[in-house]
C-alpha positions as CSV (number, residue, x, y, z in Angstrom):
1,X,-25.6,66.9,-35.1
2,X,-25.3,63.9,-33.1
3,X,-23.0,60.8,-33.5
4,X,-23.6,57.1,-33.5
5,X,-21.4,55.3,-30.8
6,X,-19.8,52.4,-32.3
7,X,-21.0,48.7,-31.2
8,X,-17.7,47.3,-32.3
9,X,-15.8,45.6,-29.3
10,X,-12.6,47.2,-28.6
11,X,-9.9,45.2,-29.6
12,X,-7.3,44.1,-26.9
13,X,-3.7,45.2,-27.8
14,X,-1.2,42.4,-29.0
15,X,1.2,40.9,-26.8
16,X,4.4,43.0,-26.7
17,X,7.5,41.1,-28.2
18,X,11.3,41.8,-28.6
19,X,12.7,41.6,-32.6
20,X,13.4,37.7,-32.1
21,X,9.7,37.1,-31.2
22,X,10.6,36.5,-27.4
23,X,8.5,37.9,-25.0
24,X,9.9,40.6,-23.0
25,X,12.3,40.0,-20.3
26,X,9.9,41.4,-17.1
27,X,7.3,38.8,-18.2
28,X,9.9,35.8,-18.6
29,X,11.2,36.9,-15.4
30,X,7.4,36.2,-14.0
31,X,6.9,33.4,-15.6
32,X,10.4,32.0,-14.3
33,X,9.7,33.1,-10.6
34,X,6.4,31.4,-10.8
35,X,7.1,28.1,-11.9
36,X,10.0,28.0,-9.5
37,X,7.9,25.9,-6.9
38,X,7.0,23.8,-9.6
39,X,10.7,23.2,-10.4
40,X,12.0,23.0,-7.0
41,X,9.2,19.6,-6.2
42,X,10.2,18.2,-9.4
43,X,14.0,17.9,-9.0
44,X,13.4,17.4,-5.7
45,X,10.8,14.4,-6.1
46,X,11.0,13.2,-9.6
47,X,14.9,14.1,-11.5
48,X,16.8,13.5,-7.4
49,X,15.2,9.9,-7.4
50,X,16.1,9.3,-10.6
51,X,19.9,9.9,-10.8
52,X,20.3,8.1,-7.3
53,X,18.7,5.3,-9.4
54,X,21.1,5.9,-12.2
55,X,24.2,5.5,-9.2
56,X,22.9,2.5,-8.0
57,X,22.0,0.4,-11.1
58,X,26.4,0.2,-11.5
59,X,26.8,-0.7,-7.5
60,X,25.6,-4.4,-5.7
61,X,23.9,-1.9,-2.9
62,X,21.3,-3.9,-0.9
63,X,19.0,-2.9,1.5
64,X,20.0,-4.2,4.6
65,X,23.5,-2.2,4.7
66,X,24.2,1.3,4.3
67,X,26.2,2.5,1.7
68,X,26.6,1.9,-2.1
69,X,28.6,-1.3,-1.5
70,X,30.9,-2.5,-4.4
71,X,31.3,-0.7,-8.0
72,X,30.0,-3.5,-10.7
73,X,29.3,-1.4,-13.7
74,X,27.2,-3.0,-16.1
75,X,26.9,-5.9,-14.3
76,X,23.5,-5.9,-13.1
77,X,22.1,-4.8,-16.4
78,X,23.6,-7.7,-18.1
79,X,22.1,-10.0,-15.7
80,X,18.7,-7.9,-16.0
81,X,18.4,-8.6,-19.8
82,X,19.5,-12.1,-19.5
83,X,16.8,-12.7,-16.6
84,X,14.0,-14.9,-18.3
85,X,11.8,-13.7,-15.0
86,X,12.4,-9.9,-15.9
87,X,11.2,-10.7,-19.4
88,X,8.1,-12.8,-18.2
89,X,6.8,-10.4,-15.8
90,X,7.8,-7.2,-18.6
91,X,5.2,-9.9,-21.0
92,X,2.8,-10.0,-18.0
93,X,2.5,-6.0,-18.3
94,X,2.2,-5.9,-22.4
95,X,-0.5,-8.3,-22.3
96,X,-2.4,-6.3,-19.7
97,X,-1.6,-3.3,-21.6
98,X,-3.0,-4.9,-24.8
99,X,-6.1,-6.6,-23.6
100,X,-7.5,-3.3,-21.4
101,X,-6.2,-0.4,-23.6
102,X,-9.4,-1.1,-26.3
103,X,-11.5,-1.9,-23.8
104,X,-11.4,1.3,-21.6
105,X,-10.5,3.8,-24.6
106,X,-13.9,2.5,-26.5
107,X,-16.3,1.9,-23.4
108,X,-14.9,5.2,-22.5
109,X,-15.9,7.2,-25.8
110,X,-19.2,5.2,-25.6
111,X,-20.4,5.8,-22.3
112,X,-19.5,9.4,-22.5
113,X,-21.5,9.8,-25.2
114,X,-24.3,8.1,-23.8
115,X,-24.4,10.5,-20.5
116,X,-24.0,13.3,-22.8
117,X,-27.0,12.3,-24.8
118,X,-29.4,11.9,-21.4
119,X,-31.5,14.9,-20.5
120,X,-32.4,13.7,-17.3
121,X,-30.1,12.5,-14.4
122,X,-26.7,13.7,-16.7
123,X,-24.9,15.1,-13.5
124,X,-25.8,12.0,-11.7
125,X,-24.9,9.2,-14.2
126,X,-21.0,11.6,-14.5
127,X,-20.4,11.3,-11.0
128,X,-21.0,7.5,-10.9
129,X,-18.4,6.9,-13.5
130,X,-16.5,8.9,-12.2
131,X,-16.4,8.3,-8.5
132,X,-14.8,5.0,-8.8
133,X,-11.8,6.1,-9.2
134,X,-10.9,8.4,-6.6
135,X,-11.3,5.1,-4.2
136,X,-8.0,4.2,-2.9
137,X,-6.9,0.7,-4.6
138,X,-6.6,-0.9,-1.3
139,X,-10.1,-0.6,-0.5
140,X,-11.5,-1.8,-4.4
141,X,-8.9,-4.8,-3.9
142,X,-10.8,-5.7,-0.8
143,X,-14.1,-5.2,-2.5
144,X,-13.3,-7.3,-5.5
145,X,-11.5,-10.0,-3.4
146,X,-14.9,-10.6,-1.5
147,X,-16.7,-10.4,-4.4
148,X,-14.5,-13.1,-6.1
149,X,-14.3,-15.8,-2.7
150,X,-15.6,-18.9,-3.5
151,X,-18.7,-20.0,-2.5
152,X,-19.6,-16.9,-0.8
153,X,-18.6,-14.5,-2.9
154,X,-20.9,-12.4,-5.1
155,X,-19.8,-13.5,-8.7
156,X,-19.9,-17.2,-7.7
157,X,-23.3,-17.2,-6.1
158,X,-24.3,-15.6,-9.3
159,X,-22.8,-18.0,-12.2
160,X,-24.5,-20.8,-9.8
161,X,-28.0,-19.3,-9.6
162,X,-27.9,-19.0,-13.8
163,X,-26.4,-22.6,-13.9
164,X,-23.2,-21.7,-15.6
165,X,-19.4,-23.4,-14.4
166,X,-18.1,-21.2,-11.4
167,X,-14.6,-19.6,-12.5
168,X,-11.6,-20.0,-10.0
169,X,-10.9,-16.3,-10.5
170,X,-8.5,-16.3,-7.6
171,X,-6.4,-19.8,-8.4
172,X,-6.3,-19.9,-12.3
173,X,-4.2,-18.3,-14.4
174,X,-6.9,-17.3,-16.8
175,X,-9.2,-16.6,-14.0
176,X,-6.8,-14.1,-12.3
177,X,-6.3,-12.4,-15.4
178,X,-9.8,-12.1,-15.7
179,X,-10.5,-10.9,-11.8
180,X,-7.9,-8.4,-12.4
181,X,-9.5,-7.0,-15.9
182,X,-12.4,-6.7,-14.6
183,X,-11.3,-4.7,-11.7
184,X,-9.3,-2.3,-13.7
185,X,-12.1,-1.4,-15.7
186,X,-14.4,-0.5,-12.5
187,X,-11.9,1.3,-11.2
188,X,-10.1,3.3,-13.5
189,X,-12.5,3.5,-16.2
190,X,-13.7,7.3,-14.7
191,X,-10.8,9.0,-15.9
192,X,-11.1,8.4,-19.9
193,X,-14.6,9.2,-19.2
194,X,-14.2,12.3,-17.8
195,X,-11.8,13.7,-20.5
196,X,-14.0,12.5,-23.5
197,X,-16.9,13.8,-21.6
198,X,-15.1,17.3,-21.5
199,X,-14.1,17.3,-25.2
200,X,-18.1,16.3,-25.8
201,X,-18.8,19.4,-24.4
202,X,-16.4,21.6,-26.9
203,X,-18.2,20.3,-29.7
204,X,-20.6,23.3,-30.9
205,X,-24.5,22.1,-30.8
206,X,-24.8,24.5,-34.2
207,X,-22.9,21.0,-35.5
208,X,-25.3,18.8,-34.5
209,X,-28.0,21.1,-34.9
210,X,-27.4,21.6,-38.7
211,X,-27.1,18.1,-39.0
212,X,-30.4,17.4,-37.7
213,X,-31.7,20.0,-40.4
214,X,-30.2,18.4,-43.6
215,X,-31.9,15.1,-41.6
216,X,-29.0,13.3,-39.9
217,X,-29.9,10.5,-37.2
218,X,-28.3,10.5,-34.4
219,X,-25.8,7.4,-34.9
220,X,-24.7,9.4,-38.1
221,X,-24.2,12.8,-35.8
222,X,-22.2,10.3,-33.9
223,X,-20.2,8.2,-36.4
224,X,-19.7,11.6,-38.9
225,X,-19.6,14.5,-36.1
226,X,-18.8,13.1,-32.2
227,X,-15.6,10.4,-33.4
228,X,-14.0,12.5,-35.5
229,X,-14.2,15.8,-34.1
230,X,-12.8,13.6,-30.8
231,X,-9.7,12.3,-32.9
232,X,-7.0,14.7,-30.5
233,X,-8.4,13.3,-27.6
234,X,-8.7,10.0,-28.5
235,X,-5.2,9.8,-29.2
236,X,-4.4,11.7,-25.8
237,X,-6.2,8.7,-23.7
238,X,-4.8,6.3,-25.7
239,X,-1.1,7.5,-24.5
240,X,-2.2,7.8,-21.2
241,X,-4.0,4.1,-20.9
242,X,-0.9,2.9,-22.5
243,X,1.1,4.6,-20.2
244,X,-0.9,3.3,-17.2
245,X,-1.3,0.3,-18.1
246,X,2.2,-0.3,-18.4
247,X,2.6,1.1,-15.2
248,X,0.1,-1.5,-13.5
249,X,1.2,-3.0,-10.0
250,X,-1.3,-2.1,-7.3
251,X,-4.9,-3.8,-8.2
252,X,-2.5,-7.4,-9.0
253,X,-0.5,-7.1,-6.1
254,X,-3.2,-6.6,-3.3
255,X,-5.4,-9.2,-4.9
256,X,-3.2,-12.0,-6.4
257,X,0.0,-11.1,-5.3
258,X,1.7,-12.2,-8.6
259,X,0.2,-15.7,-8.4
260,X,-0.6,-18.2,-9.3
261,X,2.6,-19.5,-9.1
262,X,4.2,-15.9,-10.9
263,X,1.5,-15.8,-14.2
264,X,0.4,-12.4,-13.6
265,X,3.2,-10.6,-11.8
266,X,3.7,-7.5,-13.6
267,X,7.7,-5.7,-14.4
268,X,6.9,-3.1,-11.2
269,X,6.3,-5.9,-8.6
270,X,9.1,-7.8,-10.1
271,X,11.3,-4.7,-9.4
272,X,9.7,-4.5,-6.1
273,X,10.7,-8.1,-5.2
274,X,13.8,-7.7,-6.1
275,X,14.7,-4.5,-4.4
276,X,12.8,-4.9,-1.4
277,X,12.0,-8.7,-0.9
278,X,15.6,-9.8,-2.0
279,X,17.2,-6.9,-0.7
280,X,19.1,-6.6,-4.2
281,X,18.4,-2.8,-4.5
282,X,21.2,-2.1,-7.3
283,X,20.0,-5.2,-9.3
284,X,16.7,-3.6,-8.3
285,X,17.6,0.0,-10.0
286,X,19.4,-1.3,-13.2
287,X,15.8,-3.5,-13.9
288,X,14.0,-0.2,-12.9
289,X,16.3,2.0,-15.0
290,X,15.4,-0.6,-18.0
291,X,12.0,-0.3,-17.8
292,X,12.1,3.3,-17.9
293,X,14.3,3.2,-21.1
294,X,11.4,1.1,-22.7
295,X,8.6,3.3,-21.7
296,X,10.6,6.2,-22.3
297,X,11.3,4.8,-26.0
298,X,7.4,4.1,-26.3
299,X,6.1,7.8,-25.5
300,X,8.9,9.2,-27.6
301,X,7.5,6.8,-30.5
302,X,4.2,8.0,-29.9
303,X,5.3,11.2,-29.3
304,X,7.1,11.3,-33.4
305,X,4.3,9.7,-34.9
306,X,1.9,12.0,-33.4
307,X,3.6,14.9,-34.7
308,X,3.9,13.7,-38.4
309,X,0.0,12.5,-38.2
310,X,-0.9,16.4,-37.3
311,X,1.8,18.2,-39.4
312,X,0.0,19.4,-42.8
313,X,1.6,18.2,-46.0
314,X,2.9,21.3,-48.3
315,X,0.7,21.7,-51.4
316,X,1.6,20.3,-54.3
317,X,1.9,22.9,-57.0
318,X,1.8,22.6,-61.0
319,X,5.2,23.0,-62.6
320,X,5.2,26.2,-64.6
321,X,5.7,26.0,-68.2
322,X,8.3,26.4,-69.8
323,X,8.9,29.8,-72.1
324,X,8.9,29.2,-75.8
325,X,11.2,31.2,-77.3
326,X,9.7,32.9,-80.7
């Protein structure tokens, strides 16, 4: 008589847990020891900075004498939130947060699903979306800023061989704000790409594959399949451009320097004119330790509304009726 070997896969043995549902205490031991490193950089690097911040925000330290200097508590934040220059560069940063948060979370989605659909040259039209942005922003400043000279540069030869008005991209308000947009979206645009590009991937081809059965174009495969399926990580790079953009200092800096006259100096240069140009490093901290507050307040906002977009509702049951008594 002979047997049959079963073709069944062997199934892998649970994860042993203690009555509470913890894991057991060896492997939380592990997983303790090996985030240590991880925990030692980040005290070290991130949480230290931050409550030496918190200490100097209440003293008038500056930066050209050692020591804390002179207790003022709440001083400096009261003169932070009555500074009308704090609140024009922090309106600087929203409206570049507002204008190039669309702009790279759609041209993001869209390109990626553009290389995705390309059967020939897909590695090569990934890596030069992406490779932008692993150039240090010194050197794209310096690229853009020749591109952007008058007469000389690139852009302005162009608009004059098509006949259209030159724009002073690098003494106007309006053409500054435009230099810098422009840059941002070369430069950083290769990270949202790279992350929709990834969830593209995770998206079974049975999907689209059925779809093109029951007779589905492609823009429908993309508008009924591709966006929503992509709805987590639409609202992940969404957080993060947020986040970033907030965040901006280094592309304005190195090619406007705040100007002209102050109209696009961000909250972070402000901060870093204060503390390091002005030498008013408490006054400096307290405006830092604001801004921190506000992002904080936006990522826990996001954060909230996040979590009650995903939780499911409970289902709504039919009240039972009632027992008639005979």
């Amino acid at each position: 008589m002979t047997t049959v070997a079963s073709t069944r896969p062997a199934r892998r043995p649970a994860p042993v847990r203690t009555a509470r549902g913890r894991p057991p205490r060896s492997d939380r031991r592990a997983g303790l020891l090996l985030s240590t490193p991880f925990l030692v950089v980040y005290l070290l690097f991130l949480a230290g900075p931050l409550l030496m911040g918190i200490v100097l925000s209440f003293f008038n330290t500056t930066t050209v004498k050692d020591g804390l200097g002179d207790w003022v508590g709440v001083s400096n934040y009261t003169q932070v939130l009555r500074d009308s220059l704090f609140w024009d560069a922090m309106w600087h940063s929203v409206l570049f947060t507002l204008i190039t948060t669309p702009l790279m979370v759609v041209l993001a989605l869209l390109f990626a699903i553009l290389a995705s659909r390309i059967r020939r040259g897909r590695v090569f039209y990934r890596l030069a979306f992406f490779a932008p942005y692993v150039v240090p922003s010194s050197v794209v400043a310096l690229i853009f800023l020749w591109m952007y000279t008058p007469q000389v540069g690139l852009l302005p030869k162009l608009f004059g061989a098509v006949g259209l008005p030159v724009p002073d991209f690098i003494g106007s308000t309006s053409g500054g704000w435009t230099a810098v947009i422009l840059m941002t979206l070369w430069w950083t645009f290769g990270f949202n790409f790279v992350l929709y590009t990834a969830a593209i991937q995770d998206v079974p081809p049975d999907v689209y594959e059925a779809a093109a059965i029951d007779g589905a174009s492609p823009w429908q495969q993309i508008r009924l399949i591709t966006v929503p399926l992509l709805r987590p990580t639409t609202g992940l790079v969404l957080i993060l451009q947020i986040l970033a953009s907030l965040k901006v200092f280094d592309q304005i800096y190195l090619l406007l320097g705040g100007g002209p006259d102050q109209s696009t100096r961000p909250v972070i240069e402000y901060i870093y004119d204060t503390g390091f140009t002005s030498y008013r490093g408490g006054y400096g901290a307290a405006a830092t330790m604001v801004y921190f507050v506000i992002i904080v307040a936006i990522s826990a906002a996001w954060y909230a509304l996040r979590r009650r977009s995903t939780t499911p509702a409970a289902p709504r049951t039919a009240p039972l009726p009632e027992r008639r008594t005979p």
